[in-house]
N, C-alpha and C positions, 0 to 999 in steps of 0.2 A: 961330588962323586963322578959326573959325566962331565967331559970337553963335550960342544955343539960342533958337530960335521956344521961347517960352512965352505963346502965347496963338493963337488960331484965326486964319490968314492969309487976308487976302480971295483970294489967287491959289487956283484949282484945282487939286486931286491928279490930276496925270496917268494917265490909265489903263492898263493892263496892255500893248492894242498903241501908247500915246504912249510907252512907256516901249520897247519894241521896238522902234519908229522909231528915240529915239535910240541904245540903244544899236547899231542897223544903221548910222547914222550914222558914229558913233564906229568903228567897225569898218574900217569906209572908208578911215580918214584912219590905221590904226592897224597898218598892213601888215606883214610882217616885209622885211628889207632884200631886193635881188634876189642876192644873193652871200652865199655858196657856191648856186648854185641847189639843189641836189641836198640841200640841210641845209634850207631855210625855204621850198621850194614845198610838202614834203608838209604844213608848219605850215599854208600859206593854205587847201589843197587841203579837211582836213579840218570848217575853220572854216567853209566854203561849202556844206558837205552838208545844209545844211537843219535845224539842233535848232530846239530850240523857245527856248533862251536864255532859260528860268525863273530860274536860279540867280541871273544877272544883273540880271532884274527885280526880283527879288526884296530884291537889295542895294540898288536905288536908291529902291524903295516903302520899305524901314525907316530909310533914306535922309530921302524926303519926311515922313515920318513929323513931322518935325522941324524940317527947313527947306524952303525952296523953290526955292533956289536948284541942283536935281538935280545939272544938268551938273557940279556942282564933284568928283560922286561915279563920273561913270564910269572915271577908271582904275583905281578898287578893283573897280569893276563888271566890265570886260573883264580883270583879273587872276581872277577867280573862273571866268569862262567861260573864259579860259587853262589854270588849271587843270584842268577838267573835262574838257575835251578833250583835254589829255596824257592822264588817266587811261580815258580809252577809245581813246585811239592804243595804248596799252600793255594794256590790257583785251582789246582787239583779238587782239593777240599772243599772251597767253595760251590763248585762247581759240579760236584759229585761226578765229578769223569772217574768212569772204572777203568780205561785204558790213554795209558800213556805213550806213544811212539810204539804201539802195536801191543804193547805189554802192560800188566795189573799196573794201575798207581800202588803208590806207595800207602796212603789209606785203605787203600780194597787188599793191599794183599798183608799189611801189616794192621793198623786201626788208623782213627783219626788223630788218637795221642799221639801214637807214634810218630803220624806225619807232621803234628805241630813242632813236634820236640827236636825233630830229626831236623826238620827244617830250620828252625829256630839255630842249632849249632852251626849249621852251613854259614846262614851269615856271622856267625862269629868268626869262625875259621876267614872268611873273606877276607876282617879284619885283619890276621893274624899276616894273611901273605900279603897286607899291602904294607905292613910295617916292616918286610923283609926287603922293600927296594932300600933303602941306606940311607941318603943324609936326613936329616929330619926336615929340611925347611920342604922338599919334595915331598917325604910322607904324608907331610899337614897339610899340603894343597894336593893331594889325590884324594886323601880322607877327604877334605870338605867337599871335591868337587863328587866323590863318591856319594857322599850323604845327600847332598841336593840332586842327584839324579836317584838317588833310590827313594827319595822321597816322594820327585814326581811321577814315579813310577807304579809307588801304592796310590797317589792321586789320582791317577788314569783309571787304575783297577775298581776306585770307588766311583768313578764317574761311570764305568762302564757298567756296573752292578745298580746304579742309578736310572742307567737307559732302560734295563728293562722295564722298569714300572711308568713311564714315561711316553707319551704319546707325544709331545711337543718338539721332540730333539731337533735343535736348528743344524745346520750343515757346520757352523764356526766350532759350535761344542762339541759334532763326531771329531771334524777335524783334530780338536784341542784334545780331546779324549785319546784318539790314537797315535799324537804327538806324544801323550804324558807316558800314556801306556806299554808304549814297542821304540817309538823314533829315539826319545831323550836318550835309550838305553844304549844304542848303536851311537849316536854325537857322544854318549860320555865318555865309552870305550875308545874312541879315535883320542878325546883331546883327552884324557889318561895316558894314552901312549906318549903323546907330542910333553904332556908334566913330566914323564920318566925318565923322557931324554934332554930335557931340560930347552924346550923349544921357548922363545918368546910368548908372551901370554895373547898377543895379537894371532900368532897361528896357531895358539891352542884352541882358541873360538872359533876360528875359520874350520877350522875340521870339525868343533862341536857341532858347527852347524851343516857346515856339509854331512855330514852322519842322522845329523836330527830332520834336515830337510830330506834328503834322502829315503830315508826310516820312513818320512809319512807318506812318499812315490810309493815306496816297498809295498803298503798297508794300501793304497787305495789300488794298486795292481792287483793284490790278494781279493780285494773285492769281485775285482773284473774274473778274475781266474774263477771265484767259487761259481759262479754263473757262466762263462763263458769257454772255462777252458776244456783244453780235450780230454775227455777221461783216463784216456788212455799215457796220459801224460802228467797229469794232475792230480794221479796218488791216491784218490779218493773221490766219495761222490760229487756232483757238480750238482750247485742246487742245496746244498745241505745249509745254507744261510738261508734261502726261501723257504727250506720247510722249517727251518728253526723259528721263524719270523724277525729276523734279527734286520736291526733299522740301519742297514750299511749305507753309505755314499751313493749306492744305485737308490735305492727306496727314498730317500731324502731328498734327491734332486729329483726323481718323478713327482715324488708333491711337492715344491716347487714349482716343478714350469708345467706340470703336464694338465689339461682342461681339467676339469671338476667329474668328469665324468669319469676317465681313466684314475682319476685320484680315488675315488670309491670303488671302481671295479680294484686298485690294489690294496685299498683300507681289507675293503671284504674278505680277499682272499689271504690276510695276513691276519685275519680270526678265525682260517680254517689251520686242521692239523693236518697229520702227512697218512690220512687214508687212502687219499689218492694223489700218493706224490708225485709220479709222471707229470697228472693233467695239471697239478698245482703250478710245477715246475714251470712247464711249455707258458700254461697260463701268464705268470707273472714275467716270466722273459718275452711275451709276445708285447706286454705292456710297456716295457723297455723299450724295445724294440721297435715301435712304434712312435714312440716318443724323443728318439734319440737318443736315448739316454748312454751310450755307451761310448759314443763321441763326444758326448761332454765330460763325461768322467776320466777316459783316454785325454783333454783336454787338461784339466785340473790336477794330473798325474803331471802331464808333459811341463806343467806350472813348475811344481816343486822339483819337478826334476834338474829344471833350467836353474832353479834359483839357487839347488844346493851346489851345480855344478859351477858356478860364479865365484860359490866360495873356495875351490879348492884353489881355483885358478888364481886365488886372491894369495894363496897361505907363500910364502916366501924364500919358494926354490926353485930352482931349475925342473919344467918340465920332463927334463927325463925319470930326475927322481920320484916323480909322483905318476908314473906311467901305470904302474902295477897297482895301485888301490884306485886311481879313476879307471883299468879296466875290468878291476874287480867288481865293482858298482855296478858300470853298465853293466855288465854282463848278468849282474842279479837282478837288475832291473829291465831286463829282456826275456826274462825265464818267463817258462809254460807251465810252471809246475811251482 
């Protein structure tokens, strides 16, 4: 179906919101049917709360990578944000969050049948738009490499439902957890793009893993943010991992390295609730903060950051072409928010 661009195309690499244009575009015309209502509104309902539709961009830049011809790649694109979004209709339910991106979930405002069932057709439909890219030997290596990232995907989601009742959590299993959980998702989406357009199987890894090493910079910066960033820039409260008591990369490296003493001043205050959130707050950040902790985790970010950036420089083009998704990256991985 596709010729491989092997040489620098005078057309332009769409940018990060050209590429969010179309896939809003695409979305438009991409609707679920109106019947059964009560089965495919809660599908449109959730697609409209406003994400950010990264994952999706993200397939059609390793995508351009390649060719230029984009459009030919958004039904594998909205198959990937299909899935995404099943897995927090259902994340949802777990988790009993009554608010999604400021608005009811789909459970609080329909039931939890609802949310199973609704979700449950999303990833069918996923299915349905990855078999719309064309030759078949491509469909079959998107499907499999689809399936093995959505599998490690619910793996992460059990590993992380596992943390809560766990006191032992070593740093290798957060790590492995929020590889399986957020990272694989963003490396499948790249080397999905680079199958569509039919790139060698050597640069379709190099981007999987640029995306997946990546993905796990993204998630321990998220750490740093929920504790350190400016409110006023970071959308929400700061601190709300401390009062949740949730066992992030901060918490884990302080018992680690930090004396015996500081390790119980943060045991204790991670068996109080949020009656007095302030002091909890100030509290457990002064424990940080005194231990270093913030420059080693800045540390262990700058790790993954360096190593996914290895791969891109690995994958086998002309840097000009690949200008727009290495400064897409950084620049997501310099956000305050």
């Amino acid at each position: 179906m596709y010729k491989l661009c092997t040489h620098i195309c005078d057309r332009f690499m769409h940018s990060l919101p050209q590429l969010l244009e179309l896939i809003h575009s695409f979305s438009g015309k991409s609707t679920f049917p109106p019947h059964p209502r009560e089965l495919y509104e809660p599908c449109d309902y959730i697609l409209t709360l406003g994400g950010k539709r990264l994952r999706p961009a993200l397939l059609l830049m390793g995508y351009e990578l390649f060719r230029d011809d984009v459009e030919q790649a958004l039904p594998a694109a909205w198959a990937v944000e299909l899935f995404h979004n099943f897995t927090l209709m259902h994340d949802d339910i777990m988790d009993a969050a009554p608010l999604r991106r400021g608005q009811p979930t789909v459970h609080t405002r329909w039931s939890t049948t609802t949310g199973i069932l609704s979700g449950d057709v999303m990833l069918i439909y996923a299915y349905r738009f990855l078999a719309k890219i064309g030759e078949p030997e491509i469909v079959l290596n998107l499907i499999q490499t689809f399936n093995r990232v959505a599998t490690e995907v619910c793996e992460g989601q059990q590993l992380d439902l596992n943390f809560e009742t766990r006191a032992d959590v070593s740093i290798p299993e957060y790590i492995r957890m929020i590889e399986l959980k957020t990272a694989v998702l963003l490396g499948g989406a790249l080397q999905m793009g680079a199958i569509c357009a039919g790139a060698s199987q050597a640069d379709a890894e190099h981007l999987y893993h640029f995306g997946r090493l990546a993905g796990i910079a993204f998630q321990i910066q998220d750490d740093l943010l929920d504790t350190y960033g400016d409110p006023a820039k970071f959308g929400k409260q700061v601190g709300g991992d401390i009062l949740q008591n949730k066992k992030t990369l901060l918490v884990l490296k302080t018992l680690e390295v930090a004396p015996e003493a500081e390790r119980l001043r943060l045991a204790q205050w991670m068996k109080t609730g949020i009656e007095n959130s302030d002091e909890k707050v100030a509290a457990v950040r002064a424990i940080f903060d005194r231990n270093g902790i913030p420059n080693l985790i800045a540390t262990e970010q700058q790790r993954f950051q360096n190593e996914a950036f290895n791969h891109i420089g690995a994958v086998n083009l002309p840097e000009e072409r690949k200008a727009v998704l290495r400064k897409t990256v950084e620049e997501l991985l310099k956000r305050e928010y």
